[in-house]
C-alpha positions in Angstrom: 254.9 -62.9 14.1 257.1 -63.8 17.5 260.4 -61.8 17.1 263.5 -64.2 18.5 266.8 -63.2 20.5 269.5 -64.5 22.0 271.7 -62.5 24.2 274.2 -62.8 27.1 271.9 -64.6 30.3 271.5 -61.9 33.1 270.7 -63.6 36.7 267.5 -61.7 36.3 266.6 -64.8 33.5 267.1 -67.3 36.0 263.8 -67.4 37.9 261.8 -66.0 34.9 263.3 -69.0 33.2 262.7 -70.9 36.2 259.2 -70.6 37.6 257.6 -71.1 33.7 260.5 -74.4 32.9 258.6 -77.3 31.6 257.6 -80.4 33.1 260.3 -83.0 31.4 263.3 -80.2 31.8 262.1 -80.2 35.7 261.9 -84.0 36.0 265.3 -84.2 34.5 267.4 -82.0 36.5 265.5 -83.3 39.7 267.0 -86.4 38.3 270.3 -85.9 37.8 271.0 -83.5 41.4 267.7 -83.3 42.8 267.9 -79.8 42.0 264.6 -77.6 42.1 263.9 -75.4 38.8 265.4 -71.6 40.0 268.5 -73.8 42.5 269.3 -76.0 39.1 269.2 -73.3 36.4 271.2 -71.0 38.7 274.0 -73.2 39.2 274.3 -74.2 35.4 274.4 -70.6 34.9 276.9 -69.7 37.6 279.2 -72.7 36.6 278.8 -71.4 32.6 281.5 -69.9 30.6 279.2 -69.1 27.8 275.8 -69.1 29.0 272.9 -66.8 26.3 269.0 -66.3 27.1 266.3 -67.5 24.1 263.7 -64.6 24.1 260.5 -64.7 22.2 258.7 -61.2 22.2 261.1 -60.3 24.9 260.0 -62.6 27.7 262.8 -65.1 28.2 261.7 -68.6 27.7 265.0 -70.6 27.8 268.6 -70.5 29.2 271.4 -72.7 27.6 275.1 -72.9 27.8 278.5 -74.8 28.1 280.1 -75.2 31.3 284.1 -76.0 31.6 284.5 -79.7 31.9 286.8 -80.0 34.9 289.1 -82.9 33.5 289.3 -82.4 30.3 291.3 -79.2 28.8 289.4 -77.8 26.5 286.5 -79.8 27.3 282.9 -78.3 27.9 279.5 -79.7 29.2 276.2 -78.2 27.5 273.0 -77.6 28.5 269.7 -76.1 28.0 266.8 -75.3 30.1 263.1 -73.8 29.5 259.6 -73.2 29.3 257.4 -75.5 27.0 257.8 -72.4 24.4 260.5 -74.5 23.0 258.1 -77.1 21.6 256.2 -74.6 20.1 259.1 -73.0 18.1 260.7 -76.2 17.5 261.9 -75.2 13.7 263.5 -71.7 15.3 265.2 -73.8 17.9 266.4 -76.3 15.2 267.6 -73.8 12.6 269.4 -71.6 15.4 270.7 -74.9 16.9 273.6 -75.6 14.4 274.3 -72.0 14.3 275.3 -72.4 18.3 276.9 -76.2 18.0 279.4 -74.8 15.7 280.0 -71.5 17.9 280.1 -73.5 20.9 282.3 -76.5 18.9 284.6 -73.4 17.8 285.8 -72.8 21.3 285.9 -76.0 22.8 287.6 -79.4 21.5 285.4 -81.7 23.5 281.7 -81.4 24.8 280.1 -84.2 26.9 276.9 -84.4 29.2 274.0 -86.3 29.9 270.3 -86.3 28.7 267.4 -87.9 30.2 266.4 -91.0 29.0 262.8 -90.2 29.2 263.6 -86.8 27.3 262.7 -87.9 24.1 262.9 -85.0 22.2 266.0 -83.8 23.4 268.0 -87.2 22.6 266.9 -86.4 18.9 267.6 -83.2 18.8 271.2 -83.7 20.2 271.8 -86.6 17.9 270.3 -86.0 14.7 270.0 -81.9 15.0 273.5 -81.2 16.9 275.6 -84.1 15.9 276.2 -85.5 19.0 277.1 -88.9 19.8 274.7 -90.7 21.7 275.1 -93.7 23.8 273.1 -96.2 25.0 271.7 -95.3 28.7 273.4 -95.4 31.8 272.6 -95.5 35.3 273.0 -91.4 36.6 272.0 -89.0 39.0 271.1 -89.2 42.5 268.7 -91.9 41.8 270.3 -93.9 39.4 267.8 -93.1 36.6 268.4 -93.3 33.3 270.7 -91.5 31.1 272.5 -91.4 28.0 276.1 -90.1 28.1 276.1 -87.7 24.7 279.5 -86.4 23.2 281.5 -84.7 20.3 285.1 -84.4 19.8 286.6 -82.4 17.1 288.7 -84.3 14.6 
């Protein structure tokens, strides 16, 4: 049985993160900056207030975060990034998932990014998993791809 941690990201994560991140995760952040796997996780983590390490066995398999949303007091941008490990432990991921939306909804009023429209998965997870608001898709990223704009805003 895999044994599951979170704990505080080291910049030692970053390129162990980096060099095993899955193919949708890279396609996405090359969308969005043109950013290569280690150069995009390492500024997410670097611009992060709160930024933990997923572990499985030890190994770490994903990096995920909020970053301070520039305009908006108290406003915060998350974000995740990893290995294809995180299909295979989808029902860890989802049950540990509201556990850190309400941690990470604890400290910040407002939290706003953008997902991938090709990124299946992750537009369900953030809407029906983490609550988020999900809108319909937006031109975004160096490119222009595809994008939805996904939000929360406490009450």
């Amino acid at each position: 049985m895999a044994i599951f941690d979170v704990t505080i990201t080291s910049l030692r994560d970053v390129p162990v993160v980096a060099e095993k991140m899955c193919s949708m995760d890279q396609r996405e952040i090359w969308a969005s900056g043109r950013w290569a796997p280690e150069a995009g996780l390492f500024s997410a983590v670097k611009q992060s207030s709160l930024c933990y390490t997923w572990s499985v066995d030890g190994e770490p398999e994903a990096v995920f975060g909020v970053a301070p949303l520039r305009n908006v007091e108290g406003g915060g941008s998350p974000w995740l990034l990893g290995s294809c490990l995180k299909n295979e432990y989808k029902r860890e991921i989802l049950r540990k998932s509201r556990y850190w939306m309400h941690e990470f909804r604890s400290r910040f009023r407002y939290l706003e990014n953008y997902v991938y429209t090709e990124n299946r998965t992750s537009v369900r997870w953030l809407r029906d998993w983490c609550g988020f608001n999900v809108e319909e898709p937006v031109p975004f990223g160096s490119d222009g791809e595809l994008f939805h704009r996904f939000w929360w805003r406490r009450s």
